[in-house]
N, C-alpha and C positions, 0 to 999 in steps of 0.2 A: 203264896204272895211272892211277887218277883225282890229278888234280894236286891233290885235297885232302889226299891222302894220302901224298905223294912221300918215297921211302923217301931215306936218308943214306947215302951214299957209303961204302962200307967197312964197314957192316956185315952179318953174317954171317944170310943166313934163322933165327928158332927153330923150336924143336920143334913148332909148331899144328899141322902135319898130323898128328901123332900124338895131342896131344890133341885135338884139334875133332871127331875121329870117335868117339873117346871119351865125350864131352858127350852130342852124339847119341844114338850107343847108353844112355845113361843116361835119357835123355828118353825113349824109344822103352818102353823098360823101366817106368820108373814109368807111362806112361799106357797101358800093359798091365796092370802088374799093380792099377791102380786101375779099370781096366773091370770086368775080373776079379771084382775083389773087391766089384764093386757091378751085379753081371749082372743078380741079380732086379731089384734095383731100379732101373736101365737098363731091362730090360724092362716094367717098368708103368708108370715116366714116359715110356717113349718117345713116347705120342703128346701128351702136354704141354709137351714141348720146339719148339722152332722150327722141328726138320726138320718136325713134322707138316705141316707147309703145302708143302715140295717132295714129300711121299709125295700129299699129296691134289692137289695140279694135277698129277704124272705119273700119277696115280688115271686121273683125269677125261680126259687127255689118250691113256691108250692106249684107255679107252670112250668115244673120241669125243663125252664131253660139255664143255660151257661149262665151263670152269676159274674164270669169274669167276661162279659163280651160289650165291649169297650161303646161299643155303636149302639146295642140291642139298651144295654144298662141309662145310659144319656136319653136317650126318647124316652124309656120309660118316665127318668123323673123329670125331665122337661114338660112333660107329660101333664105332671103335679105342678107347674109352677118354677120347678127349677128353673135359675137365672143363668147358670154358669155354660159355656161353650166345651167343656169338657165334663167326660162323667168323674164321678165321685164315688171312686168302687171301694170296698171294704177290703183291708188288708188283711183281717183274722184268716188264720189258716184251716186247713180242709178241716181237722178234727173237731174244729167246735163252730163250724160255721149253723149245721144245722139247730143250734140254738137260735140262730135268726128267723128261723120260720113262721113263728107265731104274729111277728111285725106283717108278713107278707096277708096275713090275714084283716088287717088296720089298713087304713087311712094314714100317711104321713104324718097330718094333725096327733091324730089319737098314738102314734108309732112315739112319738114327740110326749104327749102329754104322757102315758105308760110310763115311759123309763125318767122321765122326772121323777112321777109319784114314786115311783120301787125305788129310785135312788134316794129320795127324800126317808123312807121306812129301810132302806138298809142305811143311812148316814149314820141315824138314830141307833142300830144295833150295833153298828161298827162301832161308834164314838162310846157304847154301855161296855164292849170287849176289848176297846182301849184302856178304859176305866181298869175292867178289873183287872187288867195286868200289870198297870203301871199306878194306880191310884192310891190314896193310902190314907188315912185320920188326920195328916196333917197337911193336907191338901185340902184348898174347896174344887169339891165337885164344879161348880157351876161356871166359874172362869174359865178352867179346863174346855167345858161341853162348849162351850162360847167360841174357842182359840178353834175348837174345832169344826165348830158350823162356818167361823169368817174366814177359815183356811181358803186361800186365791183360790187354789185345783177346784176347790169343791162349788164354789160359786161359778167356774170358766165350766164343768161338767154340766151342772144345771143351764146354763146358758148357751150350750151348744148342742144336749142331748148327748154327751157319752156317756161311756158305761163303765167308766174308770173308777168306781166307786162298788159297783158289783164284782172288780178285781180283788179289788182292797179290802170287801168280806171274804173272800174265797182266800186270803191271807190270814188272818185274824182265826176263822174257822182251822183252818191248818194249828195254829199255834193253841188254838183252844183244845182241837182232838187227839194232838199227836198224841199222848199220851195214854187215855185212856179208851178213843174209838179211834184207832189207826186205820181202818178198813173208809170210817169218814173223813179222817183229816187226810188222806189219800185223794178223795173222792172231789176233795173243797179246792186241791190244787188246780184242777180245772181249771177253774175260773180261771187266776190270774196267767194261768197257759193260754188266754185266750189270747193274748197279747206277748209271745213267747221273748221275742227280740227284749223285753223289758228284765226279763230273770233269767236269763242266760247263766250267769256266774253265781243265783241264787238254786237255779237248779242245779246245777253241776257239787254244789258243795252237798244241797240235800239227797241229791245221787249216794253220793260218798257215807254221808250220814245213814244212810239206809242199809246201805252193803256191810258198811263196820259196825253196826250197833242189831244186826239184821230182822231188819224193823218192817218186812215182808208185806206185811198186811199195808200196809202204806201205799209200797210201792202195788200190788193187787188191785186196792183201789182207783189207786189213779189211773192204771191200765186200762181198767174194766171202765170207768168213765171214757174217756178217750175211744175205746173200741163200740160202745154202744154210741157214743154222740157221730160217729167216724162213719157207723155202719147205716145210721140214719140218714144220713148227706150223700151217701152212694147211691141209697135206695131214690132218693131225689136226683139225681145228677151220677148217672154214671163212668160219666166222663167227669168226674170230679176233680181227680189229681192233674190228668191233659189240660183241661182248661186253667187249673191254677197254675201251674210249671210255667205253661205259653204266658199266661199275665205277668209273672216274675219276672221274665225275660224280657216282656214289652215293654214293662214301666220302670221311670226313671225317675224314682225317689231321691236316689241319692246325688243325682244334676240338680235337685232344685236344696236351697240352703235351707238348713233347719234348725230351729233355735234349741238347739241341745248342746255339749261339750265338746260332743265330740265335732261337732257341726262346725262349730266357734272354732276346735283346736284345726278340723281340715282349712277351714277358709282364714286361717293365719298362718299357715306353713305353705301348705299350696292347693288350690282349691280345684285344679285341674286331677289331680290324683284322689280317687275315690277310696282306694285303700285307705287310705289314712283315716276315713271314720272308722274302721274297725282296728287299731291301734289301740285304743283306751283299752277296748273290749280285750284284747290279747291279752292286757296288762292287768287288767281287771281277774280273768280265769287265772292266770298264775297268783296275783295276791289271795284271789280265792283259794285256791290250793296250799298257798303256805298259810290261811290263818288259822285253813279247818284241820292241817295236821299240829298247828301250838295249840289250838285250844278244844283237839277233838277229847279231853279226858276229862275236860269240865264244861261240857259244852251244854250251853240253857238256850233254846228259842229263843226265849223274849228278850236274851240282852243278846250272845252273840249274833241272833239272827235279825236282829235290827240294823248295827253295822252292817251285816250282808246285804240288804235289802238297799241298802242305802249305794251300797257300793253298788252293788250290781244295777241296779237304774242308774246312776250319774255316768257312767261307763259302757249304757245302749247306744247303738248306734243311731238310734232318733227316737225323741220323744217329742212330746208340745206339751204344753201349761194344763190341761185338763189329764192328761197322764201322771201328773206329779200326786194324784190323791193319795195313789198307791204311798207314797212318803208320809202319812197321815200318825201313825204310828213311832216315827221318829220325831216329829213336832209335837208330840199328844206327852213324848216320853221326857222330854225338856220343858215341857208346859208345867208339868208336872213337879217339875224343880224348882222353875223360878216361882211359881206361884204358892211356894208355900208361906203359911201365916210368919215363918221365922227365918224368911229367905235373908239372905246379904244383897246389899244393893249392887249391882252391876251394870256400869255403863252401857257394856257391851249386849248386856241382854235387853238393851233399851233402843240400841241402835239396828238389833236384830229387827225387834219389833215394829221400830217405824220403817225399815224397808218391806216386811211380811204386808204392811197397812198399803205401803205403794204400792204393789202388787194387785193386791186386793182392789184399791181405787180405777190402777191399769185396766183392770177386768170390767165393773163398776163402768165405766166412761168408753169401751167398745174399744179397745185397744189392739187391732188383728192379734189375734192368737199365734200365726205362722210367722207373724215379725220378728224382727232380733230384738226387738223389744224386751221379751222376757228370758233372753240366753244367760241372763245371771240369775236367773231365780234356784236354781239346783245348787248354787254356790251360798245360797239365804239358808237352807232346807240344812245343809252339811254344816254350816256354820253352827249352826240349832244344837245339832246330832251333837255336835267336839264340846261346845260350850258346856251343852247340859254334861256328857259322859265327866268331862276333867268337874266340874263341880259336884258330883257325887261322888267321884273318887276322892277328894281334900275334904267332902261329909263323912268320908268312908262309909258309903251305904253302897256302895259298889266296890267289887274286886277290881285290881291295875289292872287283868288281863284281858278285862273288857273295855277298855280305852280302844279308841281306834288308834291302831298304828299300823308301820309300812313296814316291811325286811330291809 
């Protein structure tokens, strides 16, 4: 049991195994019967949602063409209905692109309705290994499973079709197997490598963790995924890395504004200098580097590598509002807190809440995603993280040295 959460002496398990399956099945049900109820209309937007760009690179990739060819990829999903004058190409990089293949076998619709459903059955095992990491007797299960089925990310994921929620088991997995199947919590990193720019500063420390604790099989696994998923996507597209390079160089992400920190801090300083989104990041890998040498002699997953995770997303150089689920695990781990039967009342964890609910609503009501609308949601997310870690520290059910702090 995570020492964040160390249960009291003498008291008796509650009832959560009987409700938290309950929750579930309740979640399961309403986002069936809102598919349901909105089938046509699923099926005409499907190719204007975000899955359209994993149905056109598995497209391209089971007819061995260029996944990045800017003209070829547009026809395609124009093809399908797409509305937009520009294509919509997928930025995951070469080693895990051939996981999108199986889409290129689908129908946009079905490409669309697929990664709902598996997002909807991984939310459910995600939010069961939230549980047991940070959950405990004196906690209801079922408030918790709630905080984190109404989590914004996770309603903006299902409503656009990403897959930022199959990141976020490929996390969980990790923290579950490091330990005792290190060849699979190696293997689980994948995943949220699908999307690298996000754990830049999260790998870099687990780097370090692996080399100083020499935890080999780990790093083996992740390799050996990586070179099998790597070697599949060659076998499709030979020209695999030519055409991704050439797209790197063509496209100009970081000209258009992005509602992330670093986004917000370039276009208040000066919005013509690109560098400057990657400033956080600088500052991000150095904080990383001094936390994991204070706390590499007690160093626990589940509490310092939460901070890290935390850190190291608010600190990418871009992200958008369905990227944030990966944060699931820091809102699950203050959910946790405030919601126990014997909590202290707290303003601020109430002011937390009704901005999380805004959020939530924002999404709820079709609020563009890419807007600045939501540039202060990672600042709700962290507030979550400090609130809950300083209130376990004065329960003393957490050590000081897992508080976040700066050098």
């Amino acid at each position: 049991m995570n020492k964040l959460v160390q249960q009291r002496p003498g008291l008796s398990e509650p009832k959560w195994r009987r409700l938290a399956p309950h929750v579930s099945v309740l979640f399961v049900a309403l986002l069936l019967g809102w598919m349901g109820s909105h089938l046509q209309l699923a099926r005409f937007n499907a190719a204007n949602r975000d899955s359209i760009q994993f149905w056109a690179t598995g497209r391209c990739l089971v007819d061995h063409r260029n996944v990045f060819d800017l003209q070829d990829v547009l026809k395609l999903q124009q093809s399908q209905g797409y509305q937009e004058g520009r294509a919509y190409l997928s930025r995951i990089p070469p080693w895990t692109i051939s996981a999108m293949t199986p889409f290129g076998l689908m129908s946009p619709y079905w490409t669309w309705f697929f990664i709902v459903t598996l997002s909807a059955v991984t939310l459910i095992v995600s939010t069961r290994l939230c549980w047991h990491f940070f959950g405990d007797s004196q906690t209801r299960a079922g408030d918790c499973y709630l905080a984190s089925y109404l989590f914004a990310p996770v309603l903006a994921c299902f409503k656009t079709g990403q897959i930022g929620i199959f990141l976020l088991l490929g996390l969980l997995l990790f923290l579950r197997w490091q330990k005792k199947r290190p060849f699979l919590a190696g293997a689980a990193l994948w995943l949220p490598f699908v999307k690298p720019h996000l754990f830049t500063v999260f790998g870099l420390v687990c780097l370090l963790w692996i080399f100083a604790e020499r935890r080999w099989r780990i790093f083996v696994g992740f390799a050996t995924t990586v070179t099998v998923s790597l070697g599949a996507a060659l076998a499709l597209d030979h020209n695999l890395f030519t055409h991704y390079l050439a797209n790197v160089r063509g496209q100009a992400i970081l000209d258009e504004f992005i509602p992330s920190l670093a986004g917000v801090f370039r276009l208040l300083v000066a919005p013509q200098l690109i560098y400057l989104q990657f400033i956080p990041l600088l500052a991000g890998l150095v904080w990383g580097i001094w936390y994991w040498r204070k706390h590499r002699t007690d160093w626990v997953w589940t509490e310092h590598g939460i901070t890290l995770l935390l850190v190291s997303f608010l600190v990418s150089p871009y992200y958008f509002l369905p990227d944030e689920v990966v944060l699931l695990p820091v809102v699950f781990q203050a959910t946790v807190i405030f919601f126990r039967k014997s909590k202290t009342e707290s303003p601020t964890a109430y002011i937390l809440s009704a901005l999380s609910c805004v959020l939530l609503v924002m999404v709820v009501v079709n609020v563009p995603l890419p807007s600045g609308a939501y540039a202060w949601s990672g600042i709700v997310w962290a507030s979550w993280h400090l609130l809950g870690r300083r209130a376990a520290s004065r329960a003393e059910v957490l050590p000081e040295s897992a508080v976040l702090s700066v050098p």
